[in-house]
Structures are given as structure tokens and as C-alpha cells.
C-alpha positions in Angstrom: 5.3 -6.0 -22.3 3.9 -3.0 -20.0 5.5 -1.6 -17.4 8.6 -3.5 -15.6 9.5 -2.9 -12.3 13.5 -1.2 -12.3 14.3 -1.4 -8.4 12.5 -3.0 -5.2 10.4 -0.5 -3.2 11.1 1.2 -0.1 8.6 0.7 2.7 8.3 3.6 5.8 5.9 1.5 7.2 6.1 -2.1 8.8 4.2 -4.4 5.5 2.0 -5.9 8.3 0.5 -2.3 8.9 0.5 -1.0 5.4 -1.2 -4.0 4.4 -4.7 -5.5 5.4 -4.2 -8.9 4.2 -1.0 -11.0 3.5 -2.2 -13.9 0.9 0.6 -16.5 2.3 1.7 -19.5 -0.2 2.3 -22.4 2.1 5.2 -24.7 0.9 8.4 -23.1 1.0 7.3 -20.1 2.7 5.5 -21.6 6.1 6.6 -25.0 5.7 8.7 -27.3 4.4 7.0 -30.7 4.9 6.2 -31.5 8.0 7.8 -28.6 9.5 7.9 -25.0 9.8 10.3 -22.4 8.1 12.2 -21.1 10.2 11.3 -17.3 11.9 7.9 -18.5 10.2 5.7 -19.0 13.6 7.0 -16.4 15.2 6.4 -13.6 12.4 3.0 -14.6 11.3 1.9 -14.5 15.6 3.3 -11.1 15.5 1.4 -9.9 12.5 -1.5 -11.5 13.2 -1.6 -9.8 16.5 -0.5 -6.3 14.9 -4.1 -6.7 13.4 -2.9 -8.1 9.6 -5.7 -10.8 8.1 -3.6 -14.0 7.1 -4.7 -16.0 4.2 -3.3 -19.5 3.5 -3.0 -19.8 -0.7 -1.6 -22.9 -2.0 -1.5 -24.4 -5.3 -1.0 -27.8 -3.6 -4.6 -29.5 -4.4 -3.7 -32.6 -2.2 -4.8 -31.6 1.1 -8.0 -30.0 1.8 -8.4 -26.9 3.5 -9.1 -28.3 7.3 -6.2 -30.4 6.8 -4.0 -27.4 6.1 -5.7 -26.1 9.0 -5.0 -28.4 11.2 -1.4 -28.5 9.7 -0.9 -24.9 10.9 -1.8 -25.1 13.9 -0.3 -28.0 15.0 3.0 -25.7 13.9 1.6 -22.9 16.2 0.1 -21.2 13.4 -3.5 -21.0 14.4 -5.9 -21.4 11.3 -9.2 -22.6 10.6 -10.6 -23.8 7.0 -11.8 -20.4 6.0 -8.4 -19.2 6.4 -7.2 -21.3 3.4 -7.1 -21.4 -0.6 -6.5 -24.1 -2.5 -6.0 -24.5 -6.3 -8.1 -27.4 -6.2 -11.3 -24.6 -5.0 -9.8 -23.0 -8.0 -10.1 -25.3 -10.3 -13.4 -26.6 -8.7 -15.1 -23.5 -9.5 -13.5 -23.4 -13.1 -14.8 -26.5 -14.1 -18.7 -26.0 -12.3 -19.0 -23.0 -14.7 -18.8 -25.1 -17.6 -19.8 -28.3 -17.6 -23.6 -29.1 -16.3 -24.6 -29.2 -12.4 -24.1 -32.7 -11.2 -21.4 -33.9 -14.2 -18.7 -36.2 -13.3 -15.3 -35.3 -13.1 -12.4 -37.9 -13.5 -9.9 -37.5 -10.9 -6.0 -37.5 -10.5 -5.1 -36.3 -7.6 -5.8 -36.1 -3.7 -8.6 -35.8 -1.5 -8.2 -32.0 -1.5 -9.5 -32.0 -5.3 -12.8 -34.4 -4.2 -13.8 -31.9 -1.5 -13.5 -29.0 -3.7 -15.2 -30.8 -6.6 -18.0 -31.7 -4.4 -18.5 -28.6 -2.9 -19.3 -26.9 -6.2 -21.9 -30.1 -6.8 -19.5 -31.7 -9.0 -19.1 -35.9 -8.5 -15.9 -37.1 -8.7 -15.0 -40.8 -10.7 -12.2 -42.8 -11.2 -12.3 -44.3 -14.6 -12.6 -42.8 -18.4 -15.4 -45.3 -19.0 -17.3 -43.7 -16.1 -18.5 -40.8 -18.6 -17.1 -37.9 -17.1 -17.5 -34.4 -18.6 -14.0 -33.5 -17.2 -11.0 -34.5 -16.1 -8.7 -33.0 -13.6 -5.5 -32.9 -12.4 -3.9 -32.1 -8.9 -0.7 -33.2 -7.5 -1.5 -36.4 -6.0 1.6 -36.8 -3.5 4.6 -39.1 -3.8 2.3 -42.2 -4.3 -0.1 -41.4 -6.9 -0.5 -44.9 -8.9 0.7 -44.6 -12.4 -2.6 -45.7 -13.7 -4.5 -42.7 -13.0 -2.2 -40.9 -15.5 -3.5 -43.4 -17.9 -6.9 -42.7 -17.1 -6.9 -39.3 -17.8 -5.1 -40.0 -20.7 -7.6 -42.2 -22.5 -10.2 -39.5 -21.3 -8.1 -36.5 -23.1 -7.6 -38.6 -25.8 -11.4 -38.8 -26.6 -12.0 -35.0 -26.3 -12.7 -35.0 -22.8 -11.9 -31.4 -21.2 -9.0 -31.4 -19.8 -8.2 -29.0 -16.5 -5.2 -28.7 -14.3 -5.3 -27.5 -10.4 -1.8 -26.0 -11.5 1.1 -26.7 -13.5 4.0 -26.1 -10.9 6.9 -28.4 -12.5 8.4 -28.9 -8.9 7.3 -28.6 -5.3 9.3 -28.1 -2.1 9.9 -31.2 0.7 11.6 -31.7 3.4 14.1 -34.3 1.6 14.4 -31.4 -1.4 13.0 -30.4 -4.5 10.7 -32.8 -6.0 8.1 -33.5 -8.8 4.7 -31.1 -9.1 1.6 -31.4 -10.6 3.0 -29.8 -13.9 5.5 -33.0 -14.1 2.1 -34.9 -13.8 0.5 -32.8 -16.6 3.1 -33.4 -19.1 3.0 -37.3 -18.7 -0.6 -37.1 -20.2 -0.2 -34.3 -22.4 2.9 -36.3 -23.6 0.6 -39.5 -23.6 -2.0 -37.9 -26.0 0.1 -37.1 -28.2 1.5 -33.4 -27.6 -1.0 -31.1 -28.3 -3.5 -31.0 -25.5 -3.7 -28.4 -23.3 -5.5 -28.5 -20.1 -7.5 -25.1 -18.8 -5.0 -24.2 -15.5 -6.6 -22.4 -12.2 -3.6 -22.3 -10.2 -1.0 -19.5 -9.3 -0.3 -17.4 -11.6 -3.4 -17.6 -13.6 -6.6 -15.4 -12.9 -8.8 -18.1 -11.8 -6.7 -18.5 -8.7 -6.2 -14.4 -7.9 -10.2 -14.4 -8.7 -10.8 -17.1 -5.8 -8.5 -15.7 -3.7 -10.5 -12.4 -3.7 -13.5 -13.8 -2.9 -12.7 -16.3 0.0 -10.2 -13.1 2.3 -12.2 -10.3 1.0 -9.0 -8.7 0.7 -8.7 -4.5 0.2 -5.2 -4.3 0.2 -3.2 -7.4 -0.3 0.5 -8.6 -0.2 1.2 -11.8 -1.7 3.8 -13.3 0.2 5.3 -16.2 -1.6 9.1 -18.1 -2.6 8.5 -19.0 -6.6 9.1 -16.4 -9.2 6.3 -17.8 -11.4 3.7 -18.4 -9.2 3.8 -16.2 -6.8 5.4 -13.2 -7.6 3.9 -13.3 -11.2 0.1 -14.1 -9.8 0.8 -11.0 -7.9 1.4 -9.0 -10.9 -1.1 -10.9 -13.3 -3.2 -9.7 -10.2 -2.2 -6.2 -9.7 -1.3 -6.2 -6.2 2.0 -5.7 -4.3 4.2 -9.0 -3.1 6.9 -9.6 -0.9 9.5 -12.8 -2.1 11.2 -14.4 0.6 14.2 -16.3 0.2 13.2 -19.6 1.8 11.9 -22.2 -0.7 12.7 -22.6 -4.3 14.1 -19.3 -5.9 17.6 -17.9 -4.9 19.3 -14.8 -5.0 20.3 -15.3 -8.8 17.1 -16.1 -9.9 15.8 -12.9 -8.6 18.6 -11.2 -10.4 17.9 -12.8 -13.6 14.1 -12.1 -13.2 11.5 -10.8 -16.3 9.4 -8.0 -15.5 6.2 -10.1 -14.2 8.5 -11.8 -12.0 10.1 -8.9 -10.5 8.6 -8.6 -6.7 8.2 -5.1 -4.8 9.8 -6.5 -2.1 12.5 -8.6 -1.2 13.5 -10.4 2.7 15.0 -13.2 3.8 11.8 -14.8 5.7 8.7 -14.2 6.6 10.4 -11.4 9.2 9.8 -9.6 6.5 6.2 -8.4 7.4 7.3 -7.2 10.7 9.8 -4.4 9.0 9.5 -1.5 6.6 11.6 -1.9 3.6 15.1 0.2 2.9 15.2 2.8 0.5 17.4 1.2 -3.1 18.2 4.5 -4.6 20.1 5.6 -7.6 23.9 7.6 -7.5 25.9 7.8 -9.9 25.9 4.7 -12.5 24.6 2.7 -9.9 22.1 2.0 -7.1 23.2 2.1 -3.5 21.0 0.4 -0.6 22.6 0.4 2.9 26.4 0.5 2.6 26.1 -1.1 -1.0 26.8 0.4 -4.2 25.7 -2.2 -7.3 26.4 -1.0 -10.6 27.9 -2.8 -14.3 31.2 -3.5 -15.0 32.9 -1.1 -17.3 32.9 -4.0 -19.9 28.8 -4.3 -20.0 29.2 -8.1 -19.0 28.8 -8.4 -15.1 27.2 -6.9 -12.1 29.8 -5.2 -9.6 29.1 -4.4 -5.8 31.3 -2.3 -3.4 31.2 -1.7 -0.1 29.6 -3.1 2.9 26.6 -4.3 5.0 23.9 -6.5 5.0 23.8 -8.9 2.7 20.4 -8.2 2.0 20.9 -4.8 0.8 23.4 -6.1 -1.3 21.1 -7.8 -3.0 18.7 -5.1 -3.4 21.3 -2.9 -4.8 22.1 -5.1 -6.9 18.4 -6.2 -8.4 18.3 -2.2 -9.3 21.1 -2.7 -11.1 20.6 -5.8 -12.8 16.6 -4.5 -14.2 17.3 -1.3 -15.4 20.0 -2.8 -17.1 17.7 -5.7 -18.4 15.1 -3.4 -19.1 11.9 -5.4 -20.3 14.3 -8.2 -20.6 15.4 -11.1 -18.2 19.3 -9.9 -17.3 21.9 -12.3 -18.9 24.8 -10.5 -16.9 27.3 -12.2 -14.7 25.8 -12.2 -11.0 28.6 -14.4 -9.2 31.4 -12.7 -7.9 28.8 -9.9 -7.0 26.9 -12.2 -5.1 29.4 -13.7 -3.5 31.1 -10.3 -2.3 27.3 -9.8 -0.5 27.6 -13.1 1.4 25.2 -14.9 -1.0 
């Protein structure tokens, strides 16, 4: 597997000066719903003033990009269109380079994934009989009629090619955790028969990194996102740096738990995060010590242990030292509880 990351990074400088660009996922991380995370507004103003380029990157293909403009701002996040990446541009482009200029493209999905489509001079239809040279998936929202997953299926099922925006099981909401686009995808794939796989753009994949790149023009980038496998792991598939806050789907022993690719080179609570630098975690002894923390493995090899005191934040960064090196190229199976809980987690 290539290099793994053993320890978060330190920072001497504030992220939103060391960085140019912060490519910002949306749900979970700005918003949750209808509403902002909290700290959110305030932090992105701040580095957005401090001179730091803000990108919007979602793999959420239901909205298009004015609406997630119009979204943030109506949060206090001023955007404009340009400021925003979808997955449905993504997988726009995807499909454009190979099917014919002017094919048709079965839809499932929102209005977001129309735009896009259309922008690459793609026509969107509704039906398998309407002779498309692709179908597509994007998450569709909460009342996405059950036919349209039986109109891509009858499409796959005849060899159509099959595309997804993303394959994000879940997504975040203000009511919780609900169904994503990859639920979607496995009803057809499940439909047809098991063995169909569409072509993905979304987070992690390349296609979504490579649109990314060439909407923000980005030099020196910090994903800033809440999902291990999205996020953190498009930043590595990527090559560039990311900071993981703690505010949508992943919690603190997730992270601990976390394979090399999704190992982020920082860690915060919110999107405060950009306004700091980030503590030093450095080895002593057996262990790794970050703030008044010492994290280290139990005599017996089976659990994490944490002494002393402070914020629970370094705790946790202490403790992500000692939990990869320990793991090594491997996810770490060691118990995280009592250590998590003596950190205020």
C-alpha cells in the first residue's frame, strides 16, 4: 500500500495562510440541511477575509451550483456559482468524453445532474426506450419515485453504460443520517442482476479531484471535509493535504480505526480549524504526547491508554499517533473506549 501517514501534522502557521485554497465539502461540514454548522459562518468570513480562496465541493448531484450558491449565502456564506463543484459536473464531463456530442443520457436524479449534463451538450431523457447512450445516477433527494430505479435498470440491463455521480452509501440531514446515492446504486446494480458496475466521478475518485482542479485553479489546496472515504481519501488519491473536522458523519473512533488513505493531516473540531496552526503530536517514550496527553498501548497489546490532561482534542491526536504506528499499513483493531472516554470523547 505506499506510504501511511503514523501521526497528524503540526502546523506553525494558521491553515488559512499556509494554504491558497480550502476545497470545502458542503454537508456535514457547512451545513446540515437547511442550516449551518455551527462556528461554520463565522470561520469561513474570517478566512476568506485573511485572503484564503474557498471552494464549495460536493458530491451531492441534486442541487445545482447557483442553488448551492444561493444556499450559502442565505447562511452568510457569500458564494456565487463559480465558487462550487458538484459531482454531477463530474460525472457530466465523464460521460461527454465518451459517448458522442449530443447523445442522450437517462436520468435518476435531480436538477443538479440536468444542468451539468447539458452544459457538456449532453440531453437528458427519462425513459430506457428513449435510446440513451448512458445512464446516470445522482442522489435524487428523499422523493425520488421508485420508478426511475427501474428505468435505469432496464437500461443497464441491455448494456447501456452505466455512470454514477458518486456512491456515498449515506448522506447527512438535519433529522440524521440517511440514504445516499450509493443506496440508490445498489438497488439497480442489485436489479440487474449483481454484476454491473457503473463508472463513479464522485469523491474519492480522480474524476472528481481532476474537476476540482480545473474549476479553483487551486496551487496549494486543503480539502476540508467530515467523511473518511470521501474526503479524506480524495485528498490522498489526490495528493494534497486535508483537514477532517469532527462535525458530520465520522467520529473520534472512526478516525482511530482509520486505513492509511483515510488518515487526514489534520484533525479539529470545526471549521475553526482553518483559523489556527496545528499542535505539535510528538513521540516520548512508547508513546506520543500532544498537549498534556500522553497516548500509548497497553502493556497487554490489546487497547489504547491515555494519561494526563488537557484538551480533548489533543487527546485525540495523541492518541491517533498511537493508534497508526501501531496499525501500521493496517486499519487498528485495538480497544479505543476507555481512552476516549478519559479525553472527554
Amino acid at each position: 500500500m505506499g506510504q501511511w501517514r503514523s501521526r497528524p501534522d503540526a502546523s506553525t502557521r494558521v491553515l488559512s495562510e499556509a494554504y491558497d485554497t480550502a476545497l470545502l465539502d458542503l454537508d456535514g461540514v457547512v451545513y446540515s440541511g437547511p442550516e449551518a454548522v455551527p462556528y461554520a459562518v463565522e470561520a469561513l468570513e474570517a478566512a476568506r477575509a485573511g485572503g484564503m480562496h474557498l471552494a464549495y465541493v460536493t458530491n451531492n448531484a441534486l442541487r445545482t451550483p447557483e442553488a448551492v450558491a444561493a444556499h450559502l449565502t442565505e447562511l452568510g456564506v457569500p458564494a456565487s456559482a463559480g465558487d462550487v463543484v458538484t459531482s454531477a459536473q463530474a460525472v457530466a464531463r465523464l460521460i461527454a468524453e465518451q459517448v458522442p456530442p449530443g447523445s442522450r443520457v437517462l436520468v435518476v436524479g435531480g436538477e443538479g445532474l440536468r444542468v451539468a449534463l447539458r452544459e457538456r451538450g449532453l440531453v437528458p431523457v427519462e425513459s430506457a426506450d428513449d435510446d440513451p447512450a448512458a445512464v446516470v445516477q445522482g442522489y435524487g433527494g428523499p422523493d425520488l419515485p421508485w420508478g426511475r430505479f427501474a428505468e435505469a435498470a432496464y437500461a443497464v440491463a441491455r448494456g447501456v453504460p452505466w455512470f454514477a455521480s458518486n456512491t456515498d452509501l449515506t448522506i447527512p440531514g438535519a433529522r440524521g443520517i440517511g440514504p445516499g446515492n450509493g443506496a440508490a446504486v445498489e438497488v439497480v446494480r442489485i436489479a440487474t442482476g449483481g454484476a454491473a458496475q457503473p463508472s463513479v466521478a464522485g469523491k474519492p475518485l480522480p474524476p472528481m479531484h481532476r474537476e476540482t482542479v480545473l474549476r479553483t485553479g487551486a496551487q496549494r489546496p486543503l480539502v476540508v471535509g467530515d467523511r473518511l472515504d470521501t474526503d479524506i481519501e480524495g485528498a490522498f488519491n489526490g495528493g494534497v493535504d486535508s483537514l477532517l473536522v469532527l462535525t458530520g458523519v465520522t467520529d473520534p473512533a472512526a478516525l482511530l480505526a482509520a486505513v492509511p488513505e483515510h488518515r487526514p493531516t489534520y484533525v479539529d473540531a470545526d471549521l475553526r480549524g482553518l483559523l489556527t496552526g496545528q499542535p505539535e503530536v510528538a513521540a516520548e517514550g512508547p508513546g506520543f504526547t500532544c498537549g498534556g496527553w500522553s497516548a500509548s498501548v497497553s502493556g497487554g497489546g490489546d487497547a489504547l491508554v491515555l494519561e494526563g490532561d488537557g484538551a480533548p482534542l489533543d487527546g485525540l491526536r495523541a492518541l491517533c499517533a498511537a493508534a497508526w504506528t501501531r496499525a501500521g499499513a493496517e486499519a487498528c483493531g485495538l480497544s479505543a473506549d476507555k481512552a476516549l472516554a478519559r479525553a472527554g470523547w
